[in-house]
C-alpha positions in Angstrom: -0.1 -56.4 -96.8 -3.0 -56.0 -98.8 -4.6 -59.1 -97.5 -5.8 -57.1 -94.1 -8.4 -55.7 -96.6 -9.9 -59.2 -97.1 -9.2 -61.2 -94.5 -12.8 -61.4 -92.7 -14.1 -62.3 -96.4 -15.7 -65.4 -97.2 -12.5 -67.7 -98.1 -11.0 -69.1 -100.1 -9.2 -65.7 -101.1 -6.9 -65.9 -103.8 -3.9 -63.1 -103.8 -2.0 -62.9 -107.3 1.7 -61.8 -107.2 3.2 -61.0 -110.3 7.0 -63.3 -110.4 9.6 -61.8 -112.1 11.5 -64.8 -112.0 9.1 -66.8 -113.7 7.1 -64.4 -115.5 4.0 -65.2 -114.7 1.2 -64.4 -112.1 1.3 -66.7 -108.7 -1.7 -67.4 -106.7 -1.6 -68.0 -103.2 -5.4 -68.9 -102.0 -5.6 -68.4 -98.5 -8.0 -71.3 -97.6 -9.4 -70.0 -94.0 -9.1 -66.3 -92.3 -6.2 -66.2 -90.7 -3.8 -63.0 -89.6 -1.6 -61.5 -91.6 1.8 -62.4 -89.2 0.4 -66.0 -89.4 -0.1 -65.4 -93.1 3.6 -64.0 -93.7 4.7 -67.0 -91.4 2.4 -69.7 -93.9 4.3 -67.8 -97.2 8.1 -68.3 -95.5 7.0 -72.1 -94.8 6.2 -72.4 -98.5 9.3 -70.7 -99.2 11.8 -72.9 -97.5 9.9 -76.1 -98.7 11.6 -75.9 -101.8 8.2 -76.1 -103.9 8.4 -72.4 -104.6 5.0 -72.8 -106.3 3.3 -75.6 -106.0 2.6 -75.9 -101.8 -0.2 -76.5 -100.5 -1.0 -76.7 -96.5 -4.5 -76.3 -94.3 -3.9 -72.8 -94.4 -2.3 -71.7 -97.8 -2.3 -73.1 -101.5 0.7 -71.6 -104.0 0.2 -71.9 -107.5 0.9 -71.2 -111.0 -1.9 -68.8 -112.2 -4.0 -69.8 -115.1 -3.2 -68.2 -118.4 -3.4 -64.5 -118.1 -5.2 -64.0 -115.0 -4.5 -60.4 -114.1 -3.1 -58.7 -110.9 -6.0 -59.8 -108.1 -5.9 -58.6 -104.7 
């Protein structure tokens, strides 16, 4: 996951995922450092919330992108 490579940055870090299904960018801002299993265990919460994207928790925000923000980290 390419978050490892940020995770020790100064947060919030957003990671933008491109959704087919939607067509449009997603951002997930990842509010604190956190590991990557804890991360992966944050996005499947979001998942089965049934607000595919727009969650929001201590640990994880999921969002439309604005306009045509491209491909982040």
């Amino acid at each position: 996951m390419l978050y490892d490579r940020v995770k020790n940055d100064i947060h919030p870090v957003a990671v933008n995922y491109f959704a087919k299904d939607v067509g449009r960018f997603i951002k997930f801002t990842v509010k604190v450092p956190t590991t990557t299993e804890e991360l992966k265990q944050e996005l499947r919460t979001s998942i089965k919330s049934g607000r595919k994207y727009d969650y929001e928790s201590e640990l994880l925000a999921v969002a439309f992108a604005d306009g045509d923000e491209s491909l982040g980290v």
